[in-house]
N, CA and C of each residue as an Amber inpcrd file, in Angstrom:
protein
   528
  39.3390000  -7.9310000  19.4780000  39.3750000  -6.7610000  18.6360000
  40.7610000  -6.1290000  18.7050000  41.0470000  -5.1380000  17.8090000
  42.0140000  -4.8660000  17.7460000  42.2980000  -3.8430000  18.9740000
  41.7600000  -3.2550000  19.8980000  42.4820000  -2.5160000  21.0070000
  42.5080000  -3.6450000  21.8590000  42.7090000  -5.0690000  21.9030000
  42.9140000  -6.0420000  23.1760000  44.1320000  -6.1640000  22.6860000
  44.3610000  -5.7750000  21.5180000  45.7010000  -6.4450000  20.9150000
  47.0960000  -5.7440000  20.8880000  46.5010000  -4.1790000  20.8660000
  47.4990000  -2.6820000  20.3780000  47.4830000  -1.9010000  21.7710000
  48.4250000  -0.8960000  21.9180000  48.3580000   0.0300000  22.8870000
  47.3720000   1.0580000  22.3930000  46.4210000   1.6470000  23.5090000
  45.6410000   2.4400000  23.4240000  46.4490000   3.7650000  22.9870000
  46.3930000   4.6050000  21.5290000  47.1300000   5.8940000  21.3680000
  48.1900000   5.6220000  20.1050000  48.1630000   4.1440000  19.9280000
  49.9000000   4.1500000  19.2680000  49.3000000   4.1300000  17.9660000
  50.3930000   4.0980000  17.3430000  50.3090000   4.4270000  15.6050000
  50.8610000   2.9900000  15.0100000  50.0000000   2.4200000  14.3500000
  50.6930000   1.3620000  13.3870000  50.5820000   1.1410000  12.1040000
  50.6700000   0.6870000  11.6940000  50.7640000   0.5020000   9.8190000
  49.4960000  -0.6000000  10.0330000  48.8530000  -1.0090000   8.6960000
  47.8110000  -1.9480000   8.7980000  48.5150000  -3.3240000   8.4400000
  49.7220000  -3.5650000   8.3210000  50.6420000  -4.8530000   8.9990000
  50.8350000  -5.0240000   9.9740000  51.2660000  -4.1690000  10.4570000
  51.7660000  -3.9010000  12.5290000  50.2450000  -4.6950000  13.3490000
  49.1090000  -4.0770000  12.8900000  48.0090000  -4.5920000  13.2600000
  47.6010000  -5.5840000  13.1500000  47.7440000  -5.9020000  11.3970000
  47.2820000  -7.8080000  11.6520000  48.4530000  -8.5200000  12.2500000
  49.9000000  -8.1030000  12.3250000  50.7900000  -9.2350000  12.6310000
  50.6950000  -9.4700000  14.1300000  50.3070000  -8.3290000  14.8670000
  49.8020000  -7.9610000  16.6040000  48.5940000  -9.2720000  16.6840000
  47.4020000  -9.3650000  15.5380000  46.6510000 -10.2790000  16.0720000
  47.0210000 -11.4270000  15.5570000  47.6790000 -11.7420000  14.7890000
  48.3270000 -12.9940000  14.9000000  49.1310000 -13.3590000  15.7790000
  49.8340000 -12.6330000  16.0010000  50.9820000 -12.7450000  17.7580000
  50.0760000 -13.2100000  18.5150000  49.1910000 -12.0760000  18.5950000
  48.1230000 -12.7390000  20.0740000  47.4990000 -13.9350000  19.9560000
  47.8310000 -14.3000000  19.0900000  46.4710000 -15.6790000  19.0880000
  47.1700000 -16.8440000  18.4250000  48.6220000 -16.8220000  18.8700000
  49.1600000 -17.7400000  18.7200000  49.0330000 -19.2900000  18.9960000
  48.6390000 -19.0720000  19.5560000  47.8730000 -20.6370000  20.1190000
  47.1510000 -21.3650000  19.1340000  46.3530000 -20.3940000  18.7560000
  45.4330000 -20.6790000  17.2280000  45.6290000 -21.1870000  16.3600000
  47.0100000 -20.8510000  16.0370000  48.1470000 -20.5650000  14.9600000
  47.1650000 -20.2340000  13.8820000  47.1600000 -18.9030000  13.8970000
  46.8020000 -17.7260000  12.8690000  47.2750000 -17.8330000  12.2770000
  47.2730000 -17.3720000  11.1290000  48.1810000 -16.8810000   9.9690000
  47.6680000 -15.5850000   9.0780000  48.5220000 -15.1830000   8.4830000
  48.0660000 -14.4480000   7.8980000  47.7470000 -14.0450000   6.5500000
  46.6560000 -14.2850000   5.7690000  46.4620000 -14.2660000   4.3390000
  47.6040000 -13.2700000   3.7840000  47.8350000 -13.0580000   2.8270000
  48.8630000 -12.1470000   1.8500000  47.6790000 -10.9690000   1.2180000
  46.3640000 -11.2040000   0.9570000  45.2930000 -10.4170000   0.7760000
  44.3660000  -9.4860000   1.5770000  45.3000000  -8.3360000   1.7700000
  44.6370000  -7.2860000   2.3060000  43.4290000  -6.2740000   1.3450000
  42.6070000  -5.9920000   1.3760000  41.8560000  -5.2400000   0.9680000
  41.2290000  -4.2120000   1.3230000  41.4220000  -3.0740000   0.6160000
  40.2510000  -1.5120000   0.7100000  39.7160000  -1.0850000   0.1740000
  38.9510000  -0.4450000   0.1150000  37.8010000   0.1860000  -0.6530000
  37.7720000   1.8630000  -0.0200000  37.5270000   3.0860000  -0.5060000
  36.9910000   3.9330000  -0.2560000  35.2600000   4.3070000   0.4410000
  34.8730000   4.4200000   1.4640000  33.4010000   4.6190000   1.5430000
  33.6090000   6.3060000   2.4270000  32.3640000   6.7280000   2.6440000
  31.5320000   8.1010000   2.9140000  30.9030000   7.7770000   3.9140000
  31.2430000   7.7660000   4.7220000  30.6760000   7.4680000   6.3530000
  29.2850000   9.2470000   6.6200000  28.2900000   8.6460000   6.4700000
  27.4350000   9.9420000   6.7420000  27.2500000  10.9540000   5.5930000
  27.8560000   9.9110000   4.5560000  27.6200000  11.0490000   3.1010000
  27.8890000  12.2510000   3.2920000  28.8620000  12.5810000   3.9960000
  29.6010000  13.7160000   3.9780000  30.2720000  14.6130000   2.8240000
  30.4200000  13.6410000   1.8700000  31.7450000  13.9480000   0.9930000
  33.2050000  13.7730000   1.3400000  33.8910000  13.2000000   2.7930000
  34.7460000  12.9340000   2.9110000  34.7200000  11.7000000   3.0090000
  35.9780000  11.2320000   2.0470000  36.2310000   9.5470000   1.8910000
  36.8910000   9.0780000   3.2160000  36.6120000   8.1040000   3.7930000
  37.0990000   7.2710000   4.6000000  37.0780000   5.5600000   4.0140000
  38.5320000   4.8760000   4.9270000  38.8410000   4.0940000   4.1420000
  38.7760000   2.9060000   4.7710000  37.9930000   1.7860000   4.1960000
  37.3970000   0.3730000   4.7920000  38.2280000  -0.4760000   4.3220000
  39.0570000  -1.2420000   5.5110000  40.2080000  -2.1420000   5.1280000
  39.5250000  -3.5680000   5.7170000  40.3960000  -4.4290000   4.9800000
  39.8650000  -5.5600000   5.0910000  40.9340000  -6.7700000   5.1490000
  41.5910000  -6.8240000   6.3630000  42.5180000  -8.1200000   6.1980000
  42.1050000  -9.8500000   6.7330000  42.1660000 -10.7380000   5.7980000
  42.1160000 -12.0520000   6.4850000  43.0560000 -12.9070000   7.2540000
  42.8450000 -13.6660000   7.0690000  43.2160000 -14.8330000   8.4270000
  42.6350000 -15.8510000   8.1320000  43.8310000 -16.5790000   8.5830000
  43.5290000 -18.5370000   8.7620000  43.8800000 -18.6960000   9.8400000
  42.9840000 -19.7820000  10.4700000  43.3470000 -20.4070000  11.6720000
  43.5750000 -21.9150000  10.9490000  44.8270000 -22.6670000  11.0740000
  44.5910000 -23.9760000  10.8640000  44.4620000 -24.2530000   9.0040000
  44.5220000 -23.3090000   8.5080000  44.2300000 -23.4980000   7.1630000
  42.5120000 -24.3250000   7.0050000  42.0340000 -23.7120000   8.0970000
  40.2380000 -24.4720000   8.1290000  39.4360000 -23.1160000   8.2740000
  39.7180000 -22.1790000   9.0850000  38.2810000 -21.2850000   9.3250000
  39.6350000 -20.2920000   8.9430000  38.1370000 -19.0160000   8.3300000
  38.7140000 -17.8560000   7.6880000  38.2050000 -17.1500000   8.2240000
  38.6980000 -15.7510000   9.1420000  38.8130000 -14.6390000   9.5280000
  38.6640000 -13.3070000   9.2340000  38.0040000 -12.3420000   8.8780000
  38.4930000 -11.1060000   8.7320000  38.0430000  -9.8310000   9.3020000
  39.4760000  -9.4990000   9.5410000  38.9320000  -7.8080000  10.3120000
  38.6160000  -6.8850000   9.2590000  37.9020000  -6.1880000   9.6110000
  36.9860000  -5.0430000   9.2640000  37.4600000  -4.0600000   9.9890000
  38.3210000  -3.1140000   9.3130000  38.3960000  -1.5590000   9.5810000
  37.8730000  -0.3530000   9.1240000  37.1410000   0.7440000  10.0870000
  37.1100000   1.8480000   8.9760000  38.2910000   3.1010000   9.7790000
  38.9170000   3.7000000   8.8610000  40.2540000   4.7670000   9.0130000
  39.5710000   5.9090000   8.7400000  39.7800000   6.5570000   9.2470000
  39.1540000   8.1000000   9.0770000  40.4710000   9.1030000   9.3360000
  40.7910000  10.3100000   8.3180000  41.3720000  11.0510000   8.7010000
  40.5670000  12.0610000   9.3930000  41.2130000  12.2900000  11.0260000
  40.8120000  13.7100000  11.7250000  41.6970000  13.9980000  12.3440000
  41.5160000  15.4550000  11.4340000  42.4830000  16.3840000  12.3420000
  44.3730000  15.7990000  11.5290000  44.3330000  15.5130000  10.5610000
  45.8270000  15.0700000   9.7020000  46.1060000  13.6100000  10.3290000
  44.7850000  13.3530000  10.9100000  46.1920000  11.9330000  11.4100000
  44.5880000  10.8110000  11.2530000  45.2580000   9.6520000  10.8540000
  44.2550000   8.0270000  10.2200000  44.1580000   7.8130000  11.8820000
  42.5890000   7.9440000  11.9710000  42.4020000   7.2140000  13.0210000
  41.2590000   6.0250000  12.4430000  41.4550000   4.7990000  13.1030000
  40.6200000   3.8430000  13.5390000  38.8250000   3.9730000  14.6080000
  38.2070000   4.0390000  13.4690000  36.7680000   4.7280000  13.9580000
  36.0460000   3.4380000  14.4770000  36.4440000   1.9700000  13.5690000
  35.7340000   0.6770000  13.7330000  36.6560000  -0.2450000  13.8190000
  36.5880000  -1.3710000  14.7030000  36.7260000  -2.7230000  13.8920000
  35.6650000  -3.6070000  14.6230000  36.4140000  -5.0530000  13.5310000
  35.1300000  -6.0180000  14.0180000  35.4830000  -7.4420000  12.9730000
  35.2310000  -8.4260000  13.4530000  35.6810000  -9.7370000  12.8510000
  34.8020000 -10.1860000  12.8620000  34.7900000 -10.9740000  11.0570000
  33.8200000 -12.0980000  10.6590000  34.2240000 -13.6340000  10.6630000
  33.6040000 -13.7440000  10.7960000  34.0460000 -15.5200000  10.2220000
  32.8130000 -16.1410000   9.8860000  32.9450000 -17.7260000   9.6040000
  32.2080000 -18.4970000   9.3140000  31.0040000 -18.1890000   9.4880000
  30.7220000 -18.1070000  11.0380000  29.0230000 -18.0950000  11.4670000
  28.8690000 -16.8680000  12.0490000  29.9490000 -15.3510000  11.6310000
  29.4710000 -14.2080000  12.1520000  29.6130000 -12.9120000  10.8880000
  29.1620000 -12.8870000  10.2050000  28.8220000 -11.7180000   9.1320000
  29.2630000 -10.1290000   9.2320000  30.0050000  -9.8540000   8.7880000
  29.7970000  -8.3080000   8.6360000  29.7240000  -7.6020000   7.6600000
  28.9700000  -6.9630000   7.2240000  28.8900000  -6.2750000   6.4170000
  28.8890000  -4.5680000   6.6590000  29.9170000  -3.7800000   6.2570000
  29.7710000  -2.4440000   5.8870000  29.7250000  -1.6820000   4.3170000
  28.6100000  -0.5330000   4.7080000  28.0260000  -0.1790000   3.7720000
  28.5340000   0.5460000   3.2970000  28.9980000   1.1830000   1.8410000
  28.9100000   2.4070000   1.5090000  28.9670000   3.7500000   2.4580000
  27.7750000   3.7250000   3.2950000  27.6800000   5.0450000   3.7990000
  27.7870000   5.0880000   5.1590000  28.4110000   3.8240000   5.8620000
  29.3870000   3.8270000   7.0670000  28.0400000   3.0980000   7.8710000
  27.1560000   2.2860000   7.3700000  26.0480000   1.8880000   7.9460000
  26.8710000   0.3870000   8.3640000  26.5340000  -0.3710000   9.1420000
  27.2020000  -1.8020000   9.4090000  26.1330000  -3.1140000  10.0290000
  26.2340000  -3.4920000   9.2930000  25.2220000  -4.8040000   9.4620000
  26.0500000  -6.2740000   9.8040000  25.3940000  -6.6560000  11.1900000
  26.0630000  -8.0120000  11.6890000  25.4590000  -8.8110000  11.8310000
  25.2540000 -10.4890000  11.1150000  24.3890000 -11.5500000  12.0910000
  25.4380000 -12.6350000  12.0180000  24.5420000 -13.4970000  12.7770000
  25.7690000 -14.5880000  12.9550000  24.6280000 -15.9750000  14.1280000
  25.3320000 -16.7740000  13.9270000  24.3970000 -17.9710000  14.5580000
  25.5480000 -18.5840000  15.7300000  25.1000000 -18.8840000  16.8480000
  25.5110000 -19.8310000  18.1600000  25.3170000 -21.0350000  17.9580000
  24.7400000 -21.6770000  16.7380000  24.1000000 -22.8540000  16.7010000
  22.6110000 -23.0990000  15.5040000  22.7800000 -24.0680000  15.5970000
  21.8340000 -24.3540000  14.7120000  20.1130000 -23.7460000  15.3550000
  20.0840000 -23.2300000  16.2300000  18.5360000 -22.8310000  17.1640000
  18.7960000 -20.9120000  17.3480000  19.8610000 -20.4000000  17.4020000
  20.4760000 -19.4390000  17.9760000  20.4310000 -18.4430000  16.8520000
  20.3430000 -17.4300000  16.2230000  20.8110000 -16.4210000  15.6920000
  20.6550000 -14.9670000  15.5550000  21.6590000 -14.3690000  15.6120000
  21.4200000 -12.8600000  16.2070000  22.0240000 -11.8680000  15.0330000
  21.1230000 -10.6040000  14.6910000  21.7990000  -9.4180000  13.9830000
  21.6110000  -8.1960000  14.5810000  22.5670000  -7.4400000  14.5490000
  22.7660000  -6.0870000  15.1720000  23.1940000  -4.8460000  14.0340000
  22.8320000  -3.4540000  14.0390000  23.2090000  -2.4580000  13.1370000
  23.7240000  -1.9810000  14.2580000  24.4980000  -0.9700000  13.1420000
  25.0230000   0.5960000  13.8030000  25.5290000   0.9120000  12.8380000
  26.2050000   2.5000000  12.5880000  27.0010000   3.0110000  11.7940000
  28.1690000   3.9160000  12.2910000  28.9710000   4.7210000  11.4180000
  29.7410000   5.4030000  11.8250000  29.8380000   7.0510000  11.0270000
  29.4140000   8.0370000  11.8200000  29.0020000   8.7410000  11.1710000
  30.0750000   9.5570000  10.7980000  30.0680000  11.0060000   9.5960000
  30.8230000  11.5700000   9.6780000  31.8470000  12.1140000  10.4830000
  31.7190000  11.7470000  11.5110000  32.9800000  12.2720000  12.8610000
  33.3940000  11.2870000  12.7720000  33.0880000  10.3970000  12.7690000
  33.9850000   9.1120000  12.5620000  33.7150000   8.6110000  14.1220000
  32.5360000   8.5500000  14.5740000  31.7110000   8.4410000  16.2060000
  31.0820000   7.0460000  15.7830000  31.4710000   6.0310000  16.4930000
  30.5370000   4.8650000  16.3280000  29.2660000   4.8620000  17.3490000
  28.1700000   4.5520000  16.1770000  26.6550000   4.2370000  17.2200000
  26.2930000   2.7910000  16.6930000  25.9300000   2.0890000  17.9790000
  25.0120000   0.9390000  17.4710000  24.0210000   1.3060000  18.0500000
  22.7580000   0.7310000  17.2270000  20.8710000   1.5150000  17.5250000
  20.5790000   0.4690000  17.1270000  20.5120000  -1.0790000  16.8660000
  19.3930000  -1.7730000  17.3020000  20.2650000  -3.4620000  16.9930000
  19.5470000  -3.7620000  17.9780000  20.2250000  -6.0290000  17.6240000
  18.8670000  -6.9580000  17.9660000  18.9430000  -7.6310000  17.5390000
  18.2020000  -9.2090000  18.2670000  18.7420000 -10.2250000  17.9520000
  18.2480000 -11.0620000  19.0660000  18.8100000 -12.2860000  19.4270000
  17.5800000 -13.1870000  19.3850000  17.3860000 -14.2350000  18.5740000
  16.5530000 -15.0770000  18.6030000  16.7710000 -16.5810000  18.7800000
  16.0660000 -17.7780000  19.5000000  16.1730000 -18.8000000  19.8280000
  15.3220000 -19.5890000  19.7830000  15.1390000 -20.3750000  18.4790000
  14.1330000 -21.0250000  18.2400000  14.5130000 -22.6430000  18.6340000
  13.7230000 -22.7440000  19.6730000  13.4850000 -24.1550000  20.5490000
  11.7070000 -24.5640000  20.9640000  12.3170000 -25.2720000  21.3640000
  10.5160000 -25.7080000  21.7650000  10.0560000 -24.2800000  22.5020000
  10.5280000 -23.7300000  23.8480000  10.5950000 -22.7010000  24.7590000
  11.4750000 -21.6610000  24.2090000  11.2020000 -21.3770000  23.0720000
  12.4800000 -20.1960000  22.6780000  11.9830000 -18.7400000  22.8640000
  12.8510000 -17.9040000  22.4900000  12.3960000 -16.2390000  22.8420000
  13.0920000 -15.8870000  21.7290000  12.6320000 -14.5600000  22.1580000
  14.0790000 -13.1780000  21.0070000  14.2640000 -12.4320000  22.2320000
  15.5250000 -11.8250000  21.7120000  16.2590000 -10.4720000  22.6350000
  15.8820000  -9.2020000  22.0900000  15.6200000  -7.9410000  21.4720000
  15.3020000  -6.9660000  21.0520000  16.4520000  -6.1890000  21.8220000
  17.0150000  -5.5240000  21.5180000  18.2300000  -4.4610000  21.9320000
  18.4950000  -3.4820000  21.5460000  18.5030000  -2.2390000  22.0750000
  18.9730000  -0.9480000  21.4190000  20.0450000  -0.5480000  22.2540000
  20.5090000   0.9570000  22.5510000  21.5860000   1.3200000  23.5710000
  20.6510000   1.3240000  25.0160000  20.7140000   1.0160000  25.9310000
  20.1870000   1.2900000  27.1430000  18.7520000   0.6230000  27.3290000
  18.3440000  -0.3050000  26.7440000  17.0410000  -0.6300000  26.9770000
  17.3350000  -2.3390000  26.4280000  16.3350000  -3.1380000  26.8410000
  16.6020000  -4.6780000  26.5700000  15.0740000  -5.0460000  26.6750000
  14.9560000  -5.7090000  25.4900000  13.3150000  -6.4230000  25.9650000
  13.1050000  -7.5230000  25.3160000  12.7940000  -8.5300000  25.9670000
  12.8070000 -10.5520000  25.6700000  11.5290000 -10.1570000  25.6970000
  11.3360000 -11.3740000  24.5130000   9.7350000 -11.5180000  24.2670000
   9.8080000 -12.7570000  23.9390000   8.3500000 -13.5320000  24.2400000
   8.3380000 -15.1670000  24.1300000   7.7140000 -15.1170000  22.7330000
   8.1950000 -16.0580000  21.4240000   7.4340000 -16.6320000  20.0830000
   5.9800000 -17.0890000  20.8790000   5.3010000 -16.6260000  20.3190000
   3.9410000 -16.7590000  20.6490000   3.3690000 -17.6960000  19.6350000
   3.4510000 -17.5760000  18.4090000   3.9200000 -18.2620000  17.3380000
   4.5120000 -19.9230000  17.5650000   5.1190000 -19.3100000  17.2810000
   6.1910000 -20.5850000  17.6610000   5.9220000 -21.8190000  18.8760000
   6.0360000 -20.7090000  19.7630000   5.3350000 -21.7050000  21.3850000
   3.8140000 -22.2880000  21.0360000   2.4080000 -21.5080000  20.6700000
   1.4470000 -22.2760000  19.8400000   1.6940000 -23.7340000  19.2320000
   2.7350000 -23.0320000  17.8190000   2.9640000 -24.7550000  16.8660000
   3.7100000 -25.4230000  17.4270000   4.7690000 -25.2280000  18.6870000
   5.7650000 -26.1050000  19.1720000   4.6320000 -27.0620000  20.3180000
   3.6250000 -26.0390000  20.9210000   2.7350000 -26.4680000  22.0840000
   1.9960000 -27.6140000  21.3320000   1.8200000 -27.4370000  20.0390000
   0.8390000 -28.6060000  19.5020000   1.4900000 -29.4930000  19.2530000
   3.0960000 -29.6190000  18.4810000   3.8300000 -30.4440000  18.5490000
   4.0370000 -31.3360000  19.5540000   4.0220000 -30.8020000  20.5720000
   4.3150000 -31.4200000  21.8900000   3.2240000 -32.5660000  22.6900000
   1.8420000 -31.7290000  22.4020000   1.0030000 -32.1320000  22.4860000
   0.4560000 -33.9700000  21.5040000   1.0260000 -33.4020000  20.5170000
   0.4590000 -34.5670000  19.3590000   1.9140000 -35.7080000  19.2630000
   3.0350000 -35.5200000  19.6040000   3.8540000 -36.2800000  19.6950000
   4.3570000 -36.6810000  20.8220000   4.7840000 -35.4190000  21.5930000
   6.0940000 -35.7370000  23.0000000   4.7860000 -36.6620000  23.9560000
   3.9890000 -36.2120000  24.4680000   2.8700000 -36.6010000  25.4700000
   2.5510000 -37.9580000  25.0420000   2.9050000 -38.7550000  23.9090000
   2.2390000 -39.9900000  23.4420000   3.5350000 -41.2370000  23.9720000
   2.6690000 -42.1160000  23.9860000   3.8980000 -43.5680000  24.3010000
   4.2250000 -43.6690000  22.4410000   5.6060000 -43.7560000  22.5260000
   6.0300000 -44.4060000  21.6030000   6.1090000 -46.2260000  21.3880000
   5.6090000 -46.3840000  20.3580000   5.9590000 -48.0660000  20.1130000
   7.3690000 -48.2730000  19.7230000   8.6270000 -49.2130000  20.3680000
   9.7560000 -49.4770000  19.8690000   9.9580000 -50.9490000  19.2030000
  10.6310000 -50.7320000  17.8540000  10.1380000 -51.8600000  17.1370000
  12.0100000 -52.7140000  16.9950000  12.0900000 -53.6900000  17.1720000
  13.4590000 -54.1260000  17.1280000  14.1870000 -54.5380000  17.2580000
């Protein structure tokens, strides 16, 4: 994210910022799209506009990148209320009204979405995620701030248990 990348306090232009995470991740060899994008949104339907920037990235000229900012003026000066990077197999979406929706997959068995928003103060909350893992033995994660609760597919473990039952437990014939 972008404070692993910037000094905590400093002021940069929204070039200074993507060219910082391209520096850092040189190894990668980042690059940096020429297509920055913003939009105006209302974080908390306040009536004050705050402003959702959007710069990409190539790694390799193969996977595409992009940070997600929201800028808020407080107090005369653009502060940085959010960020957060998408790519391929991780989604972000922000809303209109500073609401933010994330999923994204570990794998073809694996996939997890999380909310939060950013309200008129320009205060980030996240209030709810899960993590789900559909395997023979899979679970979900359920997550809010301060609380965590795994639960087993009951579902799932049932039709996987019969699966198991009607196929894995049998001798296979090999023909060949």
């Amino acid at each position: 994210m972008v404070s692993d990348v910037l000094q905590n306090g400093g002021k940069y232009t929204v070039y200074e910022i993507a060219q910082a995470i391209v520096t850092a991740n040189s190894d990668s060899q980042f690059t940096l799209n020429p297509d920055i994008k913003s939009q105006v949104i209302d974080c908390g339907l306040d009536g004050v506009p705050e402003l959702l920037v959007e710069v990409s990235f190539n790694e390799r000229n193969i996977e595409e990148y992009v940070l997600h900012m929201i800028i808020k003026d407080i107090g005369g000066e653009l502060v940085q209320c959010y960020d957060g990077i998408s790519w391929s197999r991780s989604n972000i979406v922000v809303n209109y009204d500073g609401t933010i929706e994330g999923d994204g997959s570990g794998g073809a068995v694996v996939h997890y979405y999380d909310y939060a928003f950013v309200d008129a103060y320009g205060n980030y909350h996240f209030y709810y995620g899960l993590e789900e893992t559909y395997e023979l033995y899979g679970d979900y994660n359920a997550y809010t701030v301060g609380e965590n609760c795994t639960k087993s597919l009951a579902r799932w473990l049932f039709y996987t248990e019969s699966l198991r039952q009607r196929f894995f437990n049998k001798k296979v014939a090999i023909y060949g």
